[in-house]
C-alpha positions in Angstrom: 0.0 0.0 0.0 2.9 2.5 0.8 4.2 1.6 -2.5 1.6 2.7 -4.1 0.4 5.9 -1.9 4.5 7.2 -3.6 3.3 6.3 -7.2 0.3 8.7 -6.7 2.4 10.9 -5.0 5.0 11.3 -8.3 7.5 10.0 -6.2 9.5 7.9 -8.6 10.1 11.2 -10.7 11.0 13.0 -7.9 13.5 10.5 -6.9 14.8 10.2 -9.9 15.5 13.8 -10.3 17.3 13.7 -6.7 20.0 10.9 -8.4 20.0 13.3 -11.4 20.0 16.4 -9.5 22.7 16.0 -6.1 26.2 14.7 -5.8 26.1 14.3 -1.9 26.5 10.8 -1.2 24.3 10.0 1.7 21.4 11.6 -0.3 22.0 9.9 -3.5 23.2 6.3 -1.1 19.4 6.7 0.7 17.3 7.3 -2.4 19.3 4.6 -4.2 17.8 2.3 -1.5 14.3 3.7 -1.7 14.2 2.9 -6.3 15.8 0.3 -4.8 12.9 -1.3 -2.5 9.9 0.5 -5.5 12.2 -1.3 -8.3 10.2 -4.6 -7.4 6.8 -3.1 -8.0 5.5 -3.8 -11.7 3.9 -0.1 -11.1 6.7 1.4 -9.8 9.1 0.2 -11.7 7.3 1.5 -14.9 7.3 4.8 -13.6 10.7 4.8 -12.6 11.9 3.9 -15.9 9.7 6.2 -17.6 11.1 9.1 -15.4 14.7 8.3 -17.1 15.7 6.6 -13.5 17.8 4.2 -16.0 20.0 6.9 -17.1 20.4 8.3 -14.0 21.0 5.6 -12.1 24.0 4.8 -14.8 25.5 8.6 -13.7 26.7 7.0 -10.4 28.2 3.5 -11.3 31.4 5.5 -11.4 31.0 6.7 -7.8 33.9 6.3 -5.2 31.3 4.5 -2.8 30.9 1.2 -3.1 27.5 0.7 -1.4 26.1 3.7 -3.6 27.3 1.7 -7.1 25.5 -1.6 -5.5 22.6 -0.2 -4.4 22.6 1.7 -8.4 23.4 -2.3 -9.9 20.8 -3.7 -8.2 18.1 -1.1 -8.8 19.3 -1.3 -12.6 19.1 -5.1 -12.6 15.3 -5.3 -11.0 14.5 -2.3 -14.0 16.2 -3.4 -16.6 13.3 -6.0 -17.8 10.9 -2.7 -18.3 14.2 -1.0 -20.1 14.6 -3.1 -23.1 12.9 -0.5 -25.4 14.7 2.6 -23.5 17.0 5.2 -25.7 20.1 6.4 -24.2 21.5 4.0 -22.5 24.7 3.8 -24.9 26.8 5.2 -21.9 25.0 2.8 -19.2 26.0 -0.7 -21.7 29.8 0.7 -21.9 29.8 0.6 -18.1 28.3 -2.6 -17.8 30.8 -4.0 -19.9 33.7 -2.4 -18.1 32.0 -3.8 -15.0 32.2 -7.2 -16.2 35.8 -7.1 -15.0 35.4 -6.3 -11.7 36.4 -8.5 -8.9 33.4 -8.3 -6.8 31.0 -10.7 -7.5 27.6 -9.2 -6.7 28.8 -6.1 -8.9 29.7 -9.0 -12.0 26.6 -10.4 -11.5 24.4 -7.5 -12.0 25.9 -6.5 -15.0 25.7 -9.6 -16.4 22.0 -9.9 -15.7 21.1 -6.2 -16.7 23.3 -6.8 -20.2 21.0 -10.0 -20.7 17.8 -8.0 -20.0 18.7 -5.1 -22.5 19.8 -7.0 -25.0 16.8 -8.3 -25.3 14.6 -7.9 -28.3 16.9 -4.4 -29.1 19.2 -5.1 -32.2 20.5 -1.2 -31.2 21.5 -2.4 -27.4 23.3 -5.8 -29.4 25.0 -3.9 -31.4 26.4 -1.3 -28.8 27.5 -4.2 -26.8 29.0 -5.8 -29.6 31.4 -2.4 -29.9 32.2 -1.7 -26.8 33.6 -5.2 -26.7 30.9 -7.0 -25.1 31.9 -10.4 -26.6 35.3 -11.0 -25.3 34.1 -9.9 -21.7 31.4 -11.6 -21.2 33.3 -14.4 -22.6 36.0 -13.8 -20.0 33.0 -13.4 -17.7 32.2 -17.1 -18.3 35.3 -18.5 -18.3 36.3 -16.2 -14.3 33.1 -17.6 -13.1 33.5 -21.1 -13.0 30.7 -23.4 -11.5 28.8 -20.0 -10.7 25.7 -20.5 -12.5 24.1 -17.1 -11.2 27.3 -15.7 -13.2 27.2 -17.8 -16.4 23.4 -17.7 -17.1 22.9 -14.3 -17.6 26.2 -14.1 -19.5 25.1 -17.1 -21.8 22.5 -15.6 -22.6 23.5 -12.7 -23.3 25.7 -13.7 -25.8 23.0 -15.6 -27.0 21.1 -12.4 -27.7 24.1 -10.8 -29.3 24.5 -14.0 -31.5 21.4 -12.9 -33.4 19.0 -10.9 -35.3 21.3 -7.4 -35.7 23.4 -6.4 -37.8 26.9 -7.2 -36.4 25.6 -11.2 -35.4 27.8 -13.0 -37.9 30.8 -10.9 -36.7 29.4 -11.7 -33.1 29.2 -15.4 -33.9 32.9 -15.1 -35.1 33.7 -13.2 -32.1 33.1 -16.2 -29.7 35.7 -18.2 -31.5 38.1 -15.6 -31.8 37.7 -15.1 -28.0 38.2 -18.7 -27.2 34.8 -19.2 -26.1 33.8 -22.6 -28.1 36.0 -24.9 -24.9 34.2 -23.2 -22.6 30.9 -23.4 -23.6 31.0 -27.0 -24.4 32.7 -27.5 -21.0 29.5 -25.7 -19.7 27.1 -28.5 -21.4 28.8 -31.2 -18.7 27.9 -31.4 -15.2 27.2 -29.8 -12.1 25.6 -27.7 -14.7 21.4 -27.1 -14.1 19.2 -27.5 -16.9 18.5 -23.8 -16.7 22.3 -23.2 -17.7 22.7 -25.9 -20.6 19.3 -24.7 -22.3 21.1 -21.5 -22.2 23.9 -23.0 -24.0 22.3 -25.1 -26.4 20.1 -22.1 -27.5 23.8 -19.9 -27.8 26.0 -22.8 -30.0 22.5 -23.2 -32.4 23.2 -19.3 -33.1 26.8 -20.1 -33.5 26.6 -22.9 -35.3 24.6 -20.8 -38.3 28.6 -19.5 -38.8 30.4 -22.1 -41.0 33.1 -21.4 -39.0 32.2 -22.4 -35.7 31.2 -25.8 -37.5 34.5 -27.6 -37.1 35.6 -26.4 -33.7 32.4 -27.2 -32.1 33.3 -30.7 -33.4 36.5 -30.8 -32.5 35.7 -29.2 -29.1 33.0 -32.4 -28.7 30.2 -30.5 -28.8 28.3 -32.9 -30.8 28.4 -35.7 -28.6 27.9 -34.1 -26.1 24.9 -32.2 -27.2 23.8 -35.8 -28.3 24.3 -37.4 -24.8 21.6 -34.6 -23.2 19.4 -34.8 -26.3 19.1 -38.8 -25.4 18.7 -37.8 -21.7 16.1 -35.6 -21.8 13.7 -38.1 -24.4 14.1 -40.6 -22.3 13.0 -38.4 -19.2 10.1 -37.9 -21.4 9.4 -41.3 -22.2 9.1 -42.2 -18.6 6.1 -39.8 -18.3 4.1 -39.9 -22.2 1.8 -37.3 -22.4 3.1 -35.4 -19.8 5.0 -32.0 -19.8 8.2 -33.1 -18.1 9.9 -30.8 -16.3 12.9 -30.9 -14.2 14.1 -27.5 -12.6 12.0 -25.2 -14.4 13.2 -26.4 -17.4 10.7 -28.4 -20.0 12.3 -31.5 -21.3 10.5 -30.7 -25.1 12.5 -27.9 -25.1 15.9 -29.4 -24.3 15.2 -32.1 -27.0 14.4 -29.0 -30.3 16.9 -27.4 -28.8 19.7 -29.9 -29.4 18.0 -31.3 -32.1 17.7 -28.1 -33.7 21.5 -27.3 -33.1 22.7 -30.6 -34.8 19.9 -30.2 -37.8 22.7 -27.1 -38.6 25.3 -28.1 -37.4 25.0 -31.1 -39.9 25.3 -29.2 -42.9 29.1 -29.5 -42.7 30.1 -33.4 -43.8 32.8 -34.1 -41.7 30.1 -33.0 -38.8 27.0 -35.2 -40.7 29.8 -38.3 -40.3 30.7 -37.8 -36.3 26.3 -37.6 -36.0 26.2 -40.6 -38.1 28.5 -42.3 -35.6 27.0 -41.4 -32.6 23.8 -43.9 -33.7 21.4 -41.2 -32.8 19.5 -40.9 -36.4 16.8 -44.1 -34.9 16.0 -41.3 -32.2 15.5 -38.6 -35.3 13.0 -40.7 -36.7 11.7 -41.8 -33.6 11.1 -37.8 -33.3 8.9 -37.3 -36.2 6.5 -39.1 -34.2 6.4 -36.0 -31.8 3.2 -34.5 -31.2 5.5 -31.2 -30.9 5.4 -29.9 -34.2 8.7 -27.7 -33.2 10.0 -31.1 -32.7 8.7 -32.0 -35.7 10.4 -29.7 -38.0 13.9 -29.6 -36.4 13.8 -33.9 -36.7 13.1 -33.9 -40.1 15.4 -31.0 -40.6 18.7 -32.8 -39.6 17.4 -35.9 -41.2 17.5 -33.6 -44.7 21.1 -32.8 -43.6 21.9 -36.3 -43.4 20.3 -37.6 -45.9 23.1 -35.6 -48.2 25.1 -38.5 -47.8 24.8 -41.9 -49.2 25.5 -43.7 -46.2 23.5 -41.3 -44.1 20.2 -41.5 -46.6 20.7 -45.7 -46.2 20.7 -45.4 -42.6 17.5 -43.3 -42.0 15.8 -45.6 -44.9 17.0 -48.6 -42.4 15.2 -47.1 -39.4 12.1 -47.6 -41.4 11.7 -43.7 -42.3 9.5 -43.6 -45.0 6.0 -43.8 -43.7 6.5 -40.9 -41.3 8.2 -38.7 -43.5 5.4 -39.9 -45.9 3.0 -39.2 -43.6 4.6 -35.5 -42.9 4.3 -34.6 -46.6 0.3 -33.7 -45.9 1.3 -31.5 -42.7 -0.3 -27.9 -42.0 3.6 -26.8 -41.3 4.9 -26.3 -44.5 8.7 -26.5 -43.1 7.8 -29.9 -41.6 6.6 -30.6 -45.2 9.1 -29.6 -47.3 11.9 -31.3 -45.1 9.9 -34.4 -45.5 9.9 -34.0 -49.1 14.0 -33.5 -49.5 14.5 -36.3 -47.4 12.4 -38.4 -49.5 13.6 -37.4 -52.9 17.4 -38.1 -51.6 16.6 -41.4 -50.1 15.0 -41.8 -53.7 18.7 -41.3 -55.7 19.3 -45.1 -56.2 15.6 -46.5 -56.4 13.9 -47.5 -59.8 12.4 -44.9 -62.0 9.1 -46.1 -61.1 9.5 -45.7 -58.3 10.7 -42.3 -58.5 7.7 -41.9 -60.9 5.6 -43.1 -57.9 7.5 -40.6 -55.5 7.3 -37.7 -58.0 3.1 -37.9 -58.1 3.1 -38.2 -54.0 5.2 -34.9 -53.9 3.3 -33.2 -56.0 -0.1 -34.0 -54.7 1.1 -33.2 -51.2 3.2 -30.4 -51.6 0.5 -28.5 -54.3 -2.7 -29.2 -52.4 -5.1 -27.0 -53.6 -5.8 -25.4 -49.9 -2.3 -24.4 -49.1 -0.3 -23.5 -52.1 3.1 -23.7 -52.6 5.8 -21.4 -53.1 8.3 -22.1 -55.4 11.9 -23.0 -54.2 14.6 -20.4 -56.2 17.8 -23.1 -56.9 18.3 -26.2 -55.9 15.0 -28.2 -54.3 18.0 -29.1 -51.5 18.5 -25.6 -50.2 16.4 -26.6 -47.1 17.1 -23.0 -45.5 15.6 -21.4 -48.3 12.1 -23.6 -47.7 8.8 -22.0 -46.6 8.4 -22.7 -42.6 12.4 -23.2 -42.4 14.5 -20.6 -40.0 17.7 -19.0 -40.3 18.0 -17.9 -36.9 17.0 -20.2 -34.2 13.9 -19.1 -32.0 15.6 -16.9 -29.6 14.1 -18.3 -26.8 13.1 -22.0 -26.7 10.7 -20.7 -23.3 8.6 -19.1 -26.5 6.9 -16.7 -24.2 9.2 -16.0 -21.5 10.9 -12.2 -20.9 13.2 -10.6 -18.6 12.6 -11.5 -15.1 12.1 -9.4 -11.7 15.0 -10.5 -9.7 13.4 -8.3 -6.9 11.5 -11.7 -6.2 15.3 -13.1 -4.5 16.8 -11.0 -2.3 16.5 -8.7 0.6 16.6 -5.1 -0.4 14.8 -3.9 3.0 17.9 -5.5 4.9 21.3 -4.4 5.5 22.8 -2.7 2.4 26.0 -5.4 2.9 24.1 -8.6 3.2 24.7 -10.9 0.2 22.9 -11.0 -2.2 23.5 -14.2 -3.0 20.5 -16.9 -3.6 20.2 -19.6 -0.9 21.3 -23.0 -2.0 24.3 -21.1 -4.3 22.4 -21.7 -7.2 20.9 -19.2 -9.6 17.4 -19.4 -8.7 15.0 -18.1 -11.4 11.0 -18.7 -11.1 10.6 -17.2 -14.2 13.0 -19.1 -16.4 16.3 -17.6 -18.0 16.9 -14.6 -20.0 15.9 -14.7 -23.6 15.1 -12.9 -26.9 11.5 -13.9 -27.4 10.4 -11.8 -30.5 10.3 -14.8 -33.0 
């Protein structure tokens, strides 16, 4: 009730102006704690942002007081999800970046988190971060931080946002490698890593992996069995409950499986990569997978069977796993991606058969894939450029939560306690009821 007897008041403005207005630090280090305290109220926080508090919050993280720069980090952090659409914050994400290097933890992990929040869904804010050398840091960040997951999160995935949809992404993607950040990612896939971290990471190497260059060192980094071993884990988590939404700390089990699926379908369209898949015995579970009532699921299955199915011995095997009839079957879907990925594998698989059968193939194609009720668009090249297909993706979907956003970290900690008291979550694990930080425009 008090918190909302100040928003009638037009306090948020006025406390704004007092951080944009005074230099004396007990002022500015007890109305710090006050944005501090509203920051957690959805009302509040709105109008704090909409006052400018972002910016002037930013004018202090420079301050010689270190309880005035926390109190500022922390008030940024609980804004920052009602921020992603601000202007002026070009100052504010240069900071955050330098911060990135500090040695105190609490001030590495606020500017992680606030760098994942505004990176969201703002190709401006990515491409900022990008310039003031947000790659290598929050590279370094992850590779300082160790087994501190409420460190690497936020910095996954905000490289993840970086990785994608801007202009600078492919020189982003590049960056990671550059930066030595393939070894360290991968070695973030294995345990004591959460599910909550390794989605994170399978969402960031499927935007990496849409670099050709990235292709071989992921492999020779073993990423690919790796991301294998945790796609096989979570199905059969899956499989012990059919029908059910598995979910294992906050973290759907659906999602983990497109996820790594859907990083293999690309990283599969490099052959020495489509040979080490081949290997790993893992294309039965790919068919298995068109089965999926999960059309996302669906799509990415059939996907990296089209990549594999480039290869003789790769188009054999799927054959042998008793493919046809699904991918048959998937030819009359409503997903046109799903569709056309059914098709190409189908047609390749064809290569060696009789022409009549081919003739056979050829009528099936065409009566599926020109029904009357959903026309088809014409492919430009080759019928085997999958990523040019209708329904296909060039960028993963940014956030394999679909619907989730930003969170309120205000829901975690203390800010009515003492000013010093850690701030870290109990347990020493990055606790996050409303699921990790993610682009969720697509």
């Amino acid at each position: 009730e008090s918190k909302l007897i100040i928003l009638a008041s037009g306090g948020p403005a006025e406390l704004v102006r007092i951080m944009k207005t005074y230099t004396y630090e007990k002022l500015l280090f007890t109305t710090s704690r006050v944005l501090k305290v509203l920051s957690v109220d959805t009302d509040n926080k709105m109008a704090i942002v909409e006052a400018g508090g972002m910016q002037a919050l930013a004018m202090h993280l420079g301050h010689q007081s270190n309880r005035l720069v926390q109190n500022c980090l922390w008030t940024l952090r609980n804004l920052s999800d009602a921020a992603t659409k601000e202007d002026g914050l070009d100052n504010l994400l240069q900071m955050l970046v330098q911060l990135l290097s500090s040695n105190d933890i609490q001030v590495v992990t606020c500017a992680a988190g606030i760098l994942s929040n505004l990176t969201c869904n703002n190709p401006r804010n990515k491409q900022l971060v990008c310039r003031f050398g947000g790659i290598e840091a929050l590279v370094r960040t992850c590779l300082q931080a160790g087994d501190r997951e409420e460190i690497t999160e936020p910095a996954v995935c905000a490289l993840r946002h970086l990785t994608s949809r801007h202009a600078d992404a492919e020189a982003a993607q590049n960056a990671v490698r550059i930066h030595y950040g393939l070894p360290v990612l991968v070695k973030l896939l294995h345990p004591p890593a959460r599910w909550p971290l390794i989605k994170a990471v399978i969402g960031l190497m499927r935007n990496l992996a849409l670099c050709p260059a990235n292709h071989a060192p992921i492999r020779e980094h073993g990423g690919l069995p790796r991301l294998v071993q945790l796609l096989m884990r979570a199905n059969q988590d899956m499989q012990r409950r059919p029908g059910h939404n598995v979910v294992i700390d906050g973290v759907r089990m659906d999602d983990i499986v497109e996820g790594t699926v859907g990083a293999l379908h690309i990283l599969a369209r490099e052959a020495h990569n489509r040979a080490v898949i081949r290997s790993l015995h893992c294309i039965s579970l790919f068919v298995q997978l068109l089965y999926s009532p999960n059309e996302n699921i669906q799509r990415v299955a059939a996907g990296v069977l089209c990549e594999l199915a480039q290869d003789k011995e790769g188009a054999e095997a799927i054959e042998a796993e008793n493919a046809t009839q699904p991918l048959t079957d998937l030819l009359h879907s409503r997903n046109e991606g799903i569709a056309a990925y059914a098709a190409a594998v189908l047609f390749r698989m064809s290569e060696d058969k009789s022409q009549d059968y081919k003739k056979r193939l050829s009528v099936e194609l065409t009566s599926s894939l020109f029904r009357e009720d959903a026309p088809w668009q014409e492919m430009e090249g080759d019928l085997m450029d999958t990523y040019q297909m209708p329904g296909a993706y060039t960028y993963p979907q940014e956030s394999m939560d679909y619907m989730q956003g930003p969170v309120d970290y205000g829901h975690h900690y203390d800010f009515h306690g003492d000013p010093n008291m850690s701030h870290q979550p109990p347990g020493g694990h990055y606790q996050n009821p409303g699921g990790p930080l993610y682009d969720t425009d697509l």
